[in-house]
N, C-alpha and C positions, 0 to 999 in steps of 0.2 A: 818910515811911517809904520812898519808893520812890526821893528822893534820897538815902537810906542802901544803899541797893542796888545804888543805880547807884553810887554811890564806892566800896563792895565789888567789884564785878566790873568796875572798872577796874586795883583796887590787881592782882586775881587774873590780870588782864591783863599786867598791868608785871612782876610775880611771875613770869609764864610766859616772858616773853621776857629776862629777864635771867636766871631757869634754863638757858635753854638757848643764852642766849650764856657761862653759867659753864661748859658741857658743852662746846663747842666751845672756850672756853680752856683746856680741859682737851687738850682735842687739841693743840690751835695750842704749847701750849707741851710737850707729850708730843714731836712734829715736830723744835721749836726742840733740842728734846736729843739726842735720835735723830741727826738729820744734824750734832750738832760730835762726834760720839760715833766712835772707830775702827770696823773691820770688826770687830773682837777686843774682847768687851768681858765685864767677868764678870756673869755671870747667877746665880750661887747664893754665897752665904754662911755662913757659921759664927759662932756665937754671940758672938764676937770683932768680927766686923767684918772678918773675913780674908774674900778672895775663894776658894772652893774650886771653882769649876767656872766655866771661861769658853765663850762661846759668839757667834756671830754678833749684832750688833743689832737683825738683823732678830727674832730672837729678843723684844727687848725690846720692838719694837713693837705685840707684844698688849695688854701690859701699859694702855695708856688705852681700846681696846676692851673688855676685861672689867671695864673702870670704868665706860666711858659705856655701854654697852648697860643694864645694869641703871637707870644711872640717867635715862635716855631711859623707862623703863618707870614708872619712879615719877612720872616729870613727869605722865604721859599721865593714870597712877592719881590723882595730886595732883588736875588737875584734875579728876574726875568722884570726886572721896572722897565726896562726899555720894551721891552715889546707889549706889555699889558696895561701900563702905568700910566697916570698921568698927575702932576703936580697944579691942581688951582688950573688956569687957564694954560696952562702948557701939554698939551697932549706929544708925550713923547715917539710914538710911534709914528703921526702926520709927520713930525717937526725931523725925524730922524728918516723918511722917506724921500724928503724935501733934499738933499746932501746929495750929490750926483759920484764924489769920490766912495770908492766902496769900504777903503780902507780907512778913511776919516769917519764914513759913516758906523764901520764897525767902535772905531775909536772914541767916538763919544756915544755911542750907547753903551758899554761898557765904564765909558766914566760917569753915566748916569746910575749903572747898576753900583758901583762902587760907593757912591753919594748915599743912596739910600739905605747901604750896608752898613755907612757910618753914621747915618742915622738910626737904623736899630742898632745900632754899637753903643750909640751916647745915650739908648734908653735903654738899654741893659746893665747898664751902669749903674743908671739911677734907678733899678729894679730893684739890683743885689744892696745899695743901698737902701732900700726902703724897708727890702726883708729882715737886714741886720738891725735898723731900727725898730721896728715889729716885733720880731721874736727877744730883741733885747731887752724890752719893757715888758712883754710879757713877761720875760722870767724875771727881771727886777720885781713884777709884781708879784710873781708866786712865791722869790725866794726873800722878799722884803730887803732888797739888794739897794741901798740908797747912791753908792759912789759909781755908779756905772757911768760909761763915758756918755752913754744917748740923754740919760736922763740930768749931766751937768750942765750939757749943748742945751737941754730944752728947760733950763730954768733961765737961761739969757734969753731966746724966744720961746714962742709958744713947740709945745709936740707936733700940732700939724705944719709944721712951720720948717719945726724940725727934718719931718721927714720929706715933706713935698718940695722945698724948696731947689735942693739939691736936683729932684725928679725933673721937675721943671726947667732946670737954666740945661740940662744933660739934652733932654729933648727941643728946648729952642736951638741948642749950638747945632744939633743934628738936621734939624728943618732950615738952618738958615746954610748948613753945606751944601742940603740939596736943591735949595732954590738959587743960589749961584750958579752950580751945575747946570740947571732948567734954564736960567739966564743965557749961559754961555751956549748950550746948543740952539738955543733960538737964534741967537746973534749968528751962527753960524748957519742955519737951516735959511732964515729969511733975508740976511746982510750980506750973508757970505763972508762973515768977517770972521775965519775960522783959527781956533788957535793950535799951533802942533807943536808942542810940547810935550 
């Protein structure tokens, strides 16, 4: 059991540092856009896809701060979900006190922090995609760039479609990991129907 634990809170290790090298490639390529980008670049849109309000760059460089700071918040959360967390009607902490094995109980609370890792994993995903969609169309619109890959995807569907779509199925596959997860230590916390694998 305890080398079941130990490859749990290695995976939850790997998990942490490749979140948060996805978060700083969120930057790194937020940066790469920003500076090929004019002083003059449009910042708001209309339902079309027309530019209607232009504005400085600097303007658009908030844009991966109010991505990464949240998702800096969730890593932190990710890692400590077993003990602060709770999923919908699963309070992880009751349900992980309820476990009388210590080493089982270490064992799925670390398979719970590992769940919600790979939940901020599969919306960081659909982050750096959103941003590469984002700053692609801006600059198709500054540089009147018609053959770009974002803007061929989004004459088959619409742009928001374009970008959100991907955002969306990234974060359902993330929430439906950790609610099996949530699943499986209940069955174990109240059945006793515990799995050690």
């Amino acid at each position: 059991m305890f080398l079941l634990v130990f490859k749990v809170m290695i995976l939850r290790r790997i998990l942490l540092v490749v979140n948060l090298f996805l978060i700083s490639l969120i930057l790194l390529i937020s940066v790469y856009y920003i500076t090929q980008l004019p002083e003059k670049v449009p910042v708001h849109f209309d339902f079309q896809g027309r530019p209607t309000r232009w504005g400085s760059r600097v303007e658009l460089s908030l844009i991966p701060f109010v991505l990464v700071f949240p998702q800096l918040i969730m890593v932190f959360i990710s890692v400590n979900t077993s003990k602060i967390g709770h999923y919908g009607k699963y309070k992880f902490k009751e349900l992980l006190d309820k476990i009388n094995d210590t080493n089982l109980r270490r064992y799925y609370a670390e398979r719970i922090n590992v769940a919600a890792l790979i939940n901020t994993l599969f919306i960081n995903i659909g982050l750096i995609w959103l941003i590469i969609c984002v700053f692609e169309y801006i600059r198709s619109c500054v540089l009147n760039i018609n053959n770009s890959l974002i803007l061929s995807i989004s004459n088959i569907i619409t742009f928001p479609a374009t970008i959100l779509l991907p955002l969306i199925v990234s974060i359902t596959i993330g929430i439906f990991i950790l609610h099996n997860e949530a699943k499986k230590l209940k069955r174990c916390a109240l059945d006793n129907i515990c799995i050690k694998r």
